[in-house]
C-alpha positions in Angstrom: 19.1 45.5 -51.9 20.7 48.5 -50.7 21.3 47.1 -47.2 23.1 44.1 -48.6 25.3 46.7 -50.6 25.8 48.3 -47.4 27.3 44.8 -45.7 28.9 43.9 -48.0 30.8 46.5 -48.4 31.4 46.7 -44.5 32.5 42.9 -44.3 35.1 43.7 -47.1 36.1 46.3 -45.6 36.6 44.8 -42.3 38.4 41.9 -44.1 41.1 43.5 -45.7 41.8 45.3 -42.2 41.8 42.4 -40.1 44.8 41.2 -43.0 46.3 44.2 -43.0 46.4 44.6 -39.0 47.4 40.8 -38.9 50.6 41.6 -41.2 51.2 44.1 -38.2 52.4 41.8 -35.0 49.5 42.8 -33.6 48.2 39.5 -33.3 46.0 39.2 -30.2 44.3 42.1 -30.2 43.5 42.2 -33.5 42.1 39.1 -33.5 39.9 39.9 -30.5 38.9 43.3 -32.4 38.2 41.1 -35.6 36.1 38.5 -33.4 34.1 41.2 -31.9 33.4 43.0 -35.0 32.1 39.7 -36.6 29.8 39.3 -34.1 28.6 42.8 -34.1 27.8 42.9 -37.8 26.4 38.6 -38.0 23.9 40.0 -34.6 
């Protein structure tokens, strides 16, 4: 339960960055830091 609190929490996080960075021009590399990240928490 606790663990699925835990990713949760990180995949919100992570969301509301990757909109926040996106808002920011920064739009390759955040959408390669985004990708990565996604993998890294679905492996």
């Amino acid at each position: 339960m606790i663990d699925t609190v835990i990713i949760l929490r990180k995949i919100i996080v992570h969301v509301l960055f990757c909109l926040f960075s996106f808002q920011s021009m920064l739009f390759s590399e955040v959408t390669n830091y985004c990708f990565n990240i996604h993998c890294q928490i679905i492996s």
